[in-house]
C-alpha positions in Angstrom: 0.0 0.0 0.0 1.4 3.7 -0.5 2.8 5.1 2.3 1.4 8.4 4.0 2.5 10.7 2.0 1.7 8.8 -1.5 -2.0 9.0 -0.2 -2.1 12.6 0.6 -1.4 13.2 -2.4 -3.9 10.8 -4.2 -6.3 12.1 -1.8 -5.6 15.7 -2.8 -5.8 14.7 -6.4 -9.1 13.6 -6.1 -10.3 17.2 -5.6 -9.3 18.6 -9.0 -11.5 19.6 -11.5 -10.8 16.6 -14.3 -12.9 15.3 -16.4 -14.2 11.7 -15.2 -12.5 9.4 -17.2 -15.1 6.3 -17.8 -13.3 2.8 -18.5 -14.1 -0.9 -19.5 -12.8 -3.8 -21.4 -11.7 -4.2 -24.4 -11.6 -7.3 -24.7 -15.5 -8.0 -24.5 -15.6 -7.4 -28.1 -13.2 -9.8 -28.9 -14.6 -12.0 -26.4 -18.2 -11.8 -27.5 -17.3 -13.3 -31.1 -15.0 -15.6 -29.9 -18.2 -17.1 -28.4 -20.6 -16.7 -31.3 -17.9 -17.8 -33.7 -17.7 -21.1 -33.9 -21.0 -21.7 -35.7 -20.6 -19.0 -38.4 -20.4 -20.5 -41.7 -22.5 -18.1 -43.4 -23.6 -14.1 -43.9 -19.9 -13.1 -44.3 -20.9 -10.6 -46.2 -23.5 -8.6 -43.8 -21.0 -9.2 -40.9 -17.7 -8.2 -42.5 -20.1 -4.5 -43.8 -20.5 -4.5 -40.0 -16.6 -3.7 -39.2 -14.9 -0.4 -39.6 -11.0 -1.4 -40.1 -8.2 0.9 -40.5 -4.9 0.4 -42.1 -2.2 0.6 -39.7 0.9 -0.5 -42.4 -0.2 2.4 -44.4 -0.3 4.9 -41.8 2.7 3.8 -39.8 4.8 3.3 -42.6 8.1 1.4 -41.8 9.0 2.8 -38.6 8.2 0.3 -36.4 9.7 -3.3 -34.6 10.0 -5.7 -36.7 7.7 -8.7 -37.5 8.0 -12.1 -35.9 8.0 -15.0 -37.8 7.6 -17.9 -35.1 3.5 -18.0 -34.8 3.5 -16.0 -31.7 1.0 -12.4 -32.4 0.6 -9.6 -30.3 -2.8 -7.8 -30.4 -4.0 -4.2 -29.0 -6.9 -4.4 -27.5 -8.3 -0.7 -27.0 -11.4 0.5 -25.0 -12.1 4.6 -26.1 -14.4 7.0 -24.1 -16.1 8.3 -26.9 -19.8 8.7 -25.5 -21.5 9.1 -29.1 -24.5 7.7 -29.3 -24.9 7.9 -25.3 -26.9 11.2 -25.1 -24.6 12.1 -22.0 -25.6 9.1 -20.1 -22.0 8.7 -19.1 -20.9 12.3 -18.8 -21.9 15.6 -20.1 -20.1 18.3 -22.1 -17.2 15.7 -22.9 -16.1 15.2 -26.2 -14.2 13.3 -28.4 -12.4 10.3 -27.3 -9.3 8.5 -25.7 -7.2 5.4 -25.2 -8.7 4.8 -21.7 -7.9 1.3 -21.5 -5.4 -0.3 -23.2 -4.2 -3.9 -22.7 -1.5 -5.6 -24.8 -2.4 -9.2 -25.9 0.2 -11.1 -26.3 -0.4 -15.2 -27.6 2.6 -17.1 -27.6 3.7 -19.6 -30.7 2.0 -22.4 -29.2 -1.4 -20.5 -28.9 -2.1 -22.4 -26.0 -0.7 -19.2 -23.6 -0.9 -15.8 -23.5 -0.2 -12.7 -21.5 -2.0 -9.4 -20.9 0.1 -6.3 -19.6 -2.1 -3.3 -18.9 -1.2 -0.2 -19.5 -2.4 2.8 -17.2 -4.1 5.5 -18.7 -2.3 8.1 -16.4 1.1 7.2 -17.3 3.7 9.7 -18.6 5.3 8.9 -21.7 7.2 9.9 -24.9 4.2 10.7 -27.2 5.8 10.3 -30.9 4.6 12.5 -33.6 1.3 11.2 -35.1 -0.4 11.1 -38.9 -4.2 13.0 -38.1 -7.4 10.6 -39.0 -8.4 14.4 -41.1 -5.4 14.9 -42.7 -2.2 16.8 -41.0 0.2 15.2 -38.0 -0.1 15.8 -34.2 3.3 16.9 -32.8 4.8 14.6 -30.6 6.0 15.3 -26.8 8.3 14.4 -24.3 5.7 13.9 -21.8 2.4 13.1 -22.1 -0.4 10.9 -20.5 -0.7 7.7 -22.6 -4.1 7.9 -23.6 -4.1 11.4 -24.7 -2.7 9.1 -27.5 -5.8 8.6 -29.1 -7.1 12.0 -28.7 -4.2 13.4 -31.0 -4.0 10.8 -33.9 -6.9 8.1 -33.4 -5.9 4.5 -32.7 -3.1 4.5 -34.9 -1.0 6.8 -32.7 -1.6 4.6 -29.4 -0.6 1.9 -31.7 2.5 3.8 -32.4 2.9 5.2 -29.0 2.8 1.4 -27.9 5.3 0.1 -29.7 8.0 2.9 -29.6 7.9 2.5 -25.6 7.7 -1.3 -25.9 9.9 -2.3 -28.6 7.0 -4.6 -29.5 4.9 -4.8 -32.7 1.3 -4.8 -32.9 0.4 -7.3 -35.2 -3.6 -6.0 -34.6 -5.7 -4.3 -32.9 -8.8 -4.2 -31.7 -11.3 -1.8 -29.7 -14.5 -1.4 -28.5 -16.7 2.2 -26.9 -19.1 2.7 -24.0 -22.4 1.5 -26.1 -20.5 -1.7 -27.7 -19.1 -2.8 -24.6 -22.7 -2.4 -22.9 -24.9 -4.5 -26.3 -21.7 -7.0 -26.2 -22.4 -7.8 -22.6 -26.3 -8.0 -22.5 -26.2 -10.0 -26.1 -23.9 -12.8 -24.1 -26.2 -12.9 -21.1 -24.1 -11.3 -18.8 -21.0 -12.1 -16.8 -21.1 -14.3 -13.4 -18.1 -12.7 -10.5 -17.6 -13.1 -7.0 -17.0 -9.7 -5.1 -15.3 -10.4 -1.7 -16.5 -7.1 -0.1 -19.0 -4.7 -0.9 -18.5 -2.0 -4.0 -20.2 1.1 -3.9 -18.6 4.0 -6.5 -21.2 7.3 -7.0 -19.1 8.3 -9.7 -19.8 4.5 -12.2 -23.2 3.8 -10.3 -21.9 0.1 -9.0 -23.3 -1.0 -5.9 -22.5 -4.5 -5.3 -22.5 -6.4 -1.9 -20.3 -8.9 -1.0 -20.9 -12.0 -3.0 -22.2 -13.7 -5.9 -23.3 -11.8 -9.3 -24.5 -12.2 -13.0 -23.4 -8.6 -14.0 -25.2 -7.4 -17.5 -24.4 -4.9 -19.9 -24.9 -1.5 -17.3 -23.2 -3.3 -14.4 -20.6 -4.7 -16.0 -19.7 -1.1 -17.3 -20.0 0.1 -14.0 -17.7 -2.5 -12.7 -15.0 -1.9 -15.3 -15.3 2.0 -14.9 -15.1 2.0 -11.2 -12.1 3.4 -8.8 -13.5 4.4 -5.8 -13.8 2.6 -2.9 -10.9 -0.2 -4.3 -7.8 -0.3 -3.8 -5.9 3.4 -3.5 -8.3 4.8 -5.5 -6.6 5.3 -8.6 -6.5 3.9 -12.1 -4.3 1.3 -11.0 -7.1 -0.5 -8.5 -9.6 -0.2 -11.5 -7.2 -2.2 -13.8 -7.2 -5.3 -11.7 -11.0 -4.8 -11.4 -10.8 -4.5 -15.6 -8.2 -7.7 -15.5 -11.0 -9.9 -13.3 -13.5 -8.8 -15.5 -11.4 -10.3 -18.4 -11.0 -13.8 -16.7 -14.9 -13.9 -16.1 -16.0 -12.9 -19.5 -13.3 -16.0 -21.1 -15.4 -18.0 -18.1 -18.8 -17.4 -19.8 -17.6 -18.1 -23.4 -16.9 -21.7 -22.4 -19.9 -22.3 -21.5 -21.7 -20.8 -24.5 -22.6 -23.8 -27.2 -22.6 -21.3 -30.3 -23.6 -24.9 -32.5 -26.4 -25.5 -30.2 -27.9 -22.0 -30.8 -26.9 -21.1 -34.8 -29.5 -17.9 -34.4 -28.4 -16.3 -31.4 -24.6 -17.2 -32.2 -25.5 -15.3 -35.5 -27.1 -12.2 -33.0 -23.9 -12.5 -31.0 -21.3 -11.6 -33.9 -23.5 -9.4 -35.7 -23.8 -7.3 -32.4 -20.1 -7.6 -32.2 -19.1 -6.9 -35.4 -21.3 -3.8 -35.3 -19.7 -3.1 -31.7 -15.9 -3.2 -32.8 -13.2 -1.5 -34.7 -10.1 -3.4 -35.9 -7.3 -3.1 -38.1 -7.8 -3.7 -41.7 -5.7 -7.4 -41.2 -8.8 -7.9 -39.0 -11.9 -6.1 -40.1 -13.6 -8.5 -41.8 -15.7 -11.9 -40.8 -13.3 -14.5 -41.9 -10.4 -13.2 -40.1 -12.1 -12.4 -37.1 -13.7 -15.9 -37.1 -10.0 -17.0 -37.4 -8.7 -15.3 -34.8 -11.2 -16.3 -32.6 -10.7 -20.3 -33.4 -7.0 -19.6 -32.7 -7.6 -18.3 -29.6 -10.9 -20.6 -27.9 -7.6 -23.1 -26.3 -6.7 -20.3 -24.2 -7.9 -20.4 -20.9 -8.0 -18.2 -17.8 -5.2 -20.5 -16.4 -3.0 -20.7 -19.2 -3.4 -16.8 -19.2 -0.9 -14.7 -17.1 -2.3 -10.7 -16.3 -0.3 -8.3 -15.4 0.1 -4.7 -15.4 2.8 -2.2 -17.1 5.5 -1.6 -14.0 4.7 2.1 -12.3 5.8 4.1 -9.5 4.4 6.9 -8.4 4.5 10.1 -10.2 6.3 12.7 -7.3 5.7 15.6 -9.3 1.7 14.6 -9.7 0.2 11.9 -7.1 -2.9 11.5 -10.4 -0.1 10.3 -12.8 2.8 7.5 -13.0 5.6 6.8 -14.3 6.8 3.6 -15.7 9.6 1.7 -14.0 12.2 1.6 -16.5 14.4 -1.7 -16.0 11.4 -3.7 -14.6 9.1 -2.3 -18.0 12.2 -3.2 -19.7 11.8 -6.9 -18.8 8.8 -7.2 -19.3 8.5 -5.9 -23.0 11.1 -8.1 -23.6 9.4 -11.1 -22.7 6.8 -10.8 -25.1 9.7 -9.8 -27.7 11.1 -12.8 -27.1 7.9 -15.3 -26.6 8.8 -16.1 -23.0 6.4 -15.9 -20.2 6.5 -12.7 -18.1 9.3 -13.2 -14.6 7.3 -12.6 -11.7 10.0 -10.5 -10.4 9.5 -8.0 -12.9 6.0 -6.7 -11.4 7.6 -6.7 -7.3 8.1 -3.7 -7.3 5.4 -2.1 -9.2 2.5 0.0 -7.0 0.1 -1.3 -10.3 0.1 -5.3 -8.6 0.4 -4.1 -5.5 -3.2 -5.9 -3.9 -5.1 -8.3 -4.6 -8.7 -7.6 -6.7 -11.7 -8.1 -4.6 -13.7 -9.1 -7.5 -12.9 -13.1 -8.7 -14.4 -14.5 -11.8 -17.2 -17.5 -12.2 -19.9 -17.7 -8.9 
């Protein structure tokens, strides 16, 4: 836990006027097909019309880690803020969007394992100069919170952001807004966790007590969003509630039978597809169907989470800054398809306690 004077300053940072930054999972989208996909064998066409892909070779030109030729994949997985089509149900007088949860996807050669590092959306990094969605670049600056990434050059610059701090290349990416997330959720049926102690956060609207809960579309955003009352009250105790929320959604898609239920698999990945945003390598039925095949043997057990090693921030208690040698390590993990040394995390105040959400009931 942070000492005395860490939580002064957390405390103090609650009071400023900032905008309230709304979070949640991107991984439901990807989640939510992997369920309905294995029984699509038909209406490619309506689903792949669904997807809105973007062409990150073209944009990013050649600048970037190289690709790796062993079967291992990394894949962004992005959750934006954007409220459109909300009607300020999550926040008034806020516009435009941001990278607000962003969680690296990494599946090794085997595709039997993988690894999630999390990266804070308060953290201070080297911002590189971005290519503008509208035309034009965003300059680039020394120091800048990660997911104002987003806000200056759309999902290509966290992209590019992401791999010049990492050294790793994104093979894809995907990423998913307030209202997909929510649609994703209800479509599945909702998610089953465990709370260990009661939740109660103003701010998202959750108010769980202790114990067992089948969380739909509203909740589960609530749950994902929340930061108050767990942990220090930061971003970083709402990650391990985001990282929970991950193991309980891959829960739920094993139990799913999409074969046993050919329409509502079909409703499942047309709400997704409709839900989601992907690179152009991705953005279309077939690849996502593949993807999702690829990745069904992966199970909360063979699947190590983890987030990006942070200290502190002493100049601003609201921000962090990434632990170089121990961020170092475990970037080059994933570069090197290895699984991620526990050591590398010790010292990081982002695993410092334990989530007091579990998956499953």
């Amino acid at each position: 836990m942070p000492h005395e004077s860490e939580r002064a300053r957390i405390h103090g940072s609650r009071r400023r006027p900032r905008r309230k930054a709304l979070r949640y999972v991107a991984w439901g989208a990807l989640g939510v097909f992997l369920v309905g996909g294995g029984g699509l064998t038909y209406a490619w066409q309506h689903l792949t019309g669904n997807l809105r892909g973007t062409d990150m070779n073209a944009v990013l030109g050649h600048d970037r880690p190289g690709e790796r030729k062993d079967g291992s994949m990394n894949v962004l997985l992005l959750g934006s803020d954007s409220r459109a089509g909300t009607h300020g149900r999550y926040g008034k007088g806020v516009s435009g969007a941001r990278a607000d949860t962003a969680m690296v996807l990494h599946v090794d050669k085997s595709h039997r394992k993988a690894s999630v590092v999390s990266i804070p959306r308060d953290t201070m990094v080297p911002r590189p100069q971005c290519a503008r969605p509208d035309g034009g670049s965003a300059p680039g600056a020394p120091q800048a919170m990660f997911n104002s990434s987003y806000q200056a050059g759309g999902p290509a610059c966290t992209v590019k952001t992401v791999e010049k701090m990492s050294g790793v290349r994104m093979d894809h990416y995907l990423e998913v807004d307030f209202k997909g997330f929510r649609k994703l959720i209800d479509e599945l049926g909702g998610v089953d966790i465990t709370t260990r102690k009661a939740i109660k956060d103003p701010n998202s609207g959750l108010s769980l007590n202790a114990g067992k809960h089948t969380l739909k579309g509203e909740e589960s955003l609530a749950l994902v969003r929340t930061r108050h009352g767990v942990g220090d009250g930061s971003d970083l105790g709402r990650i391990q509630l985001q990282q929970a929320f991950v193991k309980a959604l891959i829960h739920r898609a094993e139990t799913v039978d999409p074969l046993g239920d050919p329409a509502r698999s079909y409703g499942l990945a047309d709400t997704a597809t409709k839900s989601i945003s992907a690179d152009s390598g991705l953005a279309s039925a077939d690849k996502l169907l593949g993807l999702a095949r690829e990745l069904r043997g992966i199970s909360p057990d063979r699947t190590t989470m983890v987030t990006m090693p942070v200290t502190y921030d002493a100049e601003d208690a609201g921000r962090v800054k990434p632990l170089e040698e121990a961020s170092h390590r475990v970037w080059a993990a994933l570069r090197q398809d290895r699984p991620i040394p526990e050591s590398a995390t010790r010292g990081s105040v982002g695993d410092r306690t334990d989530s007091p959400v579990s998956a499953g009931r």
